[in-house]
C-alpha positions in Angstrom: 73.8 120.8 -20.9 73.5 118.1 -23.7 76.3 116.6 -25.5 74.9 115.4 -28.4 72.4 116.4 -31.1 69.8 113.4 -29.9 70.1 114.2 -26.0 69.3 118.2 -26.8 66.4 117.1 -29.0 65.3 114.7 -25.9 65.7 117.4 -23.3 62.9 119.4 -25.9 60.7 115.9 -26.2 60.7 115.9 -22.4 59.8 119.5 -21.7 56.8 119.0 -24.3 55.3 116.2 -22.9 55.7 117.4 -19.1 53.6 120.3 -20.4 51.5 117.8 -21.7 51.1 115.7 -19.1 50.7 118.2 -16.5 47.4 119.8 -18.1 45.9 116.0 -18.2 47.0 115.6 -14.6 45.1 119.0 -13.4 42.3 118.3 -16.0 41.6 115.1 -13.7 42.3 116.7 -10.8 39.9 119.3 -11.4 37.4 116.8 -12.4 37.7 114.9 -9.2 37.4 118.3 -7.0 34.0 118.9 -8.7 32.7 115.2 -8.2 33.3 115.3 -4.8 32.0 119.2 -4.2 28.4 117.6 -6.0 25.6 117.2 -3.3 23.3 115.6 -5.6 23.6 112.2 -6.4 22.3 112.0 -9.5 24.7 114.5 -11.1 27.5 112.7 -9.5 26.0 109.1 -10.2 26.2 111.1 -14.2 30.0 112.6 -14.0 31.4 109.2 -13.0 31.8 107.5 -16.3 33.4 110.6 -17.9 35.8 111.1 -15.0 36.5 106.9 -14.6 36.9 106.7 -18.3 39.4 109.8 -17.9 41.6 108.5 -14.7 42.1 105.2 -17.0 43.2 106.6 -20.5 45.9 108.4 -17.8 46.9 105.4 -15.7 47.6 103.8 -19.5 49.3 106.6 -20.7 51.7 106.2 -17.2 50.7 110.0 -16.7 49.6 108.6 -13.1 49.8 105.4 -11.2 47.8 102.4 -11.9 47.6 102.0 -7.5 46.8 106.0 -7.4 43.7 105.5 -10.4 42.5 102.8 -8.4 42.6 104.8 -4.7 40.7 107.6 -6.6 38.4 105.5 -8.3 37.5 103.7 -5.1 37.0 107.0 -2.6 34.8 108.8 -5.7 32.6 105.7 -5.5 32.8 105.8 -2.0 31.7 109.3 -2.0 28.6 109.2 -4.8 27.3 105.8 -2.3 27.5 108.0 0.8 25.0 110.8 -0.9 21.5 110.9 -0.1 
């Protein structure tokens, strides 16, 4: 356990943002899922701003990786040129 009076408060900090950062996380995640379960391409053509604009507010905040934002970015692109 922590020492000192600033490592206990850390330890809190820490647990707060993991909280935090995990709901952004699966927020994206879930956002991705449904972009890539769309059939039309109109929708999906729609959704890709929002969800773009979303995957880069995380990559700045370091809640995921800059090479990881890109790979998503890239195959949900990928995906929304492949519909018909």
């Amino acid at each position: 356990m922590a020492n000192h009076k600033s490592a206990e408060k850390r330890v809190k900090q820490a647990a707060e943002k993991r909280v935090v950062n995990r709901y952004y996380a699966r927020t994206m995640r879930h956002a991705v899922k449904k972009i890539r379960n769309t059939t039309s391409r109109e929708e999906a053509a729609a959704m890709l701003p929002k969800i773009t604009s979303l995957i880069d507010r995380l990559t700045k905040k370091n809640i995921i990786h800059k090479n990881k934002a890109a790979n998503l970015k890239s195959s949900i692109t990928k995906h929304i040129n492949s519909l018909a």
